[in-house]
N, C-alpha and C positions, 0 to 999 in steps of 0.2 A: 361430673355431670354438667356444671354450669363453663366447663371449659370446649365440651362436646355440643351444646345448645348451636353454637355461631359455625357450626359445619364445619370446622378450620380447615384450613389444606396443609398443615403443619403443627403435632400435636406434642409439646415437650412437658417431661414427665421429671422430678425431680426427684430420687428415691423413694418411688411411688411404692418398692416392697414395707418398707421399712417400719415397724410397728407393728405389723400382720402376723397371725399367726401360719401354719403351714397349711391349711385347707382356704385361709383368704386369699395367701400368696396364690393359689393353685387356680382360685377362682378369677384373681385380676390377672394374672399370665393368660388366662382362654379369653379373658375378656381383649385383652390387647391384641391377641391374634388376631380374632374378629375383625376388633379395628383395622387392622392392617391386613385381612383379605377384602373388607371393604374400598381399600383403597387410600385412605388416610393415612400419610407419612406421618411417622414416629420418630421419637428423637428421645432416648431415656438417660435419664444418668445413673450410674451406679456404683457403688463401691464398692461390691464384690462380683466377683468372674462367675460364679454359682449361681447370679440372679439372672443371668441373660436367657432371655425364651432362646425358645429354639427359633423362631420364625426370622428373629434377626438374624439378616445378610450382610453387614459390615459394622467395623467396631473403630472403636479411636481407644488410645490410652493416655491418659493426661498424667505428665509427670514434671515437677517445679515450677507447675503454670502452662507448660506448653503443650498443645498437641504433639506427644512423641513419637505413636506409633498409630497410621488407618491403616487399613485393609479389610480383605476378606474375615469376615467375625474366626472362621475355623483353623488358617492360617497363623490367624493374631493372637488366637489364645496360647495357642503352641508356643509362642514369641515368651507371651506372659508369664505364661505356665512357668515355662522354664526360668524367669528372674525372678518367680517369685517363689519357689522352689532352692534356687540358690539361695536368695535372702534369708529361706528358713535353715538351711543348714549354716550359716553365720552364727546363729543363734545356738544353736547346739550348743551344751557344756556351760552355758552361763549361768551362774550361780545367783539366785535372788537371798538378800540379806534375809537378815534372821528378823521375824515380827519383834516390836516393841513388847514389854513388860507393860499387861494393862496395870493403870494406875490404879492404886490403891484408893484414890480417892473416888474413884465410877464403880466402887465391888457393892455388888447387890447379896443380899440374904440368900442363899445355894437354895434353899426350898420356894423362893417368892415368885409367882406367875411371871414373866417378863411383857403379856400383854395378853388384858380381860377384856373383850368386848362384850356387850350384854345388849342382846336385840336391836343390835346399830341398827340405822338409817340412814341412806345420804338418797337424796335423792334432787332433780334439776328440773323447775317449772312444771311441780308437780309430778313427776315422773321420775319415779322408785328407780336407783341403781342398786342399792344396799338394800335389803326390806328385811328387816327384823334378825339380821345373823348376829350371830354368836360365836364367838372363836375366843378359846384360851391357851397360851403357850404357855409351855413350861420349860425350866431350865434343861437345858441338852436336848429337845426334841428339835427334829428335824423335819419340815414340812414341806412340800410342793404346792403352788395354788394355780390351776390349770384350767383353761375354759377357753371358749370364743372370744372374738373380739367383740367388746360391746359391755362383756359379761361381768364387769368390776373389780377383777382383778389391781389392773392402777390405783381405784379408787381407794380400795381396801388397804394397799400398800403407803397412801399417801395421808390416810386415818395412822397408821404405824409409825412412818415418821416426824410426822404432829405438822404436817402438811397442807392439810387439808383444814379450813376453816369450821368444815363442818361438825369437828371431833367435839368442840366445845358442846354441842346440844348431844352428846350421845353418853350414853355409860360406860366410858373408854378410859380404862387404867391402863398405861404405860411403864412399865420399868419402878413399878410402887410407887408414881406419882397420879392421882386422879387428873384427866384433862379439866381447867378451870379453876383449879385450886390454887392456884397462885404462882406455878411452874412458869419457866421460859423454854423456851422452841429449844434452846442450847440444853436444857435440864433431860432434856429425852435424847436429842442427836451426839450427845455425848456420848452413848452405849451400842450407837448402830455405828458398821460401816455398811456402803450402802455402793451397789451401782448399778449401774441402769445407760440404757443408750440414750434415754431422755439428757442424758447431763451434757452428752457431747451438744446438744441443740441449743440449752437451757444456759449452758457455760461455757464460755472459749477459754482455753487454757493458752498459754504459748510460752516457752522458754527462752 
């Protein structure tokens, strides 16, 4: 919005999908359109072929740094399509190693809840994100947690991974360690693997 205020004549969008769920995505795709029957040049970056609206008329593809391939967006994805279709049958038949042996020393009690919340709260200047939920897992349950953007899912996940500062004010048992009881961030992240597109943001990796 505060980038739309100054009218621009050139509007660049940096993976504007990304975070979104699929009825936001759906909402800022019409939103762009707009923009762009108004008249406003667009300039989006993205990293998947899947995210480009339709209304886009030419595309570029960036590979080792460089502009490798413009053109027409319907031409270019054909171009795309095609190497990146190859690249997936490279991959065929490769075999991923076998998981580690969890360590004997992270084995928790088979009957012991692995995470109690009790009427959590989180909530930012006054304003409830969590408001009094309750959630208990138990060992081998399997859960989805699904909602709008906005709705606390992150927030929720980031009370689980002992994340979140505000676990300390709640009644939030972790992996049979009470949050505040004299545990370290390491006493809980020891039992989770965890991933998230947040990390690509949050961590640069490189070989």
């Amino acid at each position: 919005c505060q980038a739309l205020m100054s009218e621009p004549d050139l509007l660049i969008l940096d993976e504007p999908f990304d975070g979104l769920d699929v009825a936001s995505r759906q909402q800022l795709a019409e939103l762009l359109a707009s923009l762009h029957q108004s008249g406003i040049t667009l300039v989006l970056v993205l990293n998947r072929f899947d995210e480009i609206p339709e209304f886009v008329q030419f595309a570029g593809v960036l590979a080792d740094c460089t502009l490798a391939e413009t053109g027409a967006k319907e031409e270019l994805l054909q171009q795309a399509l095609v190497a990146q279709l190859a690249h997936s049958e490279q991959l065929e038949g490769v075999q991923l190693p076998e998981p580690d042996e969890p360590s004997a020393r992270h084995a928790l009690p088979a009957n012991e809840p692995r995470i109690v919340l009790n009427n959590g709260v989180v909530s930012y200047n006054d304003r409830p994100i969590l408001n009094n939920l309750s959630w208990q897992v138990n060992p081998g349950e399997h859960w989805q947690i699904v909602g709008p953007n906005g709705a606390g899912k992150s927030t929720l996940l980031s009370l689980v991974t002992g994340d979140h500062p505000q676990g300390y004010s709640n009644d939030l048992t972790l992996f049979g360690r009470r949050r505040g009881s004299g545990e370290t961030i390491w006493d809980i992240k020891k039992h989770i693997g965890y991933v998230s597109s947040s990390l690509h943001l949050d961590y640069r990796v490189s070989t």
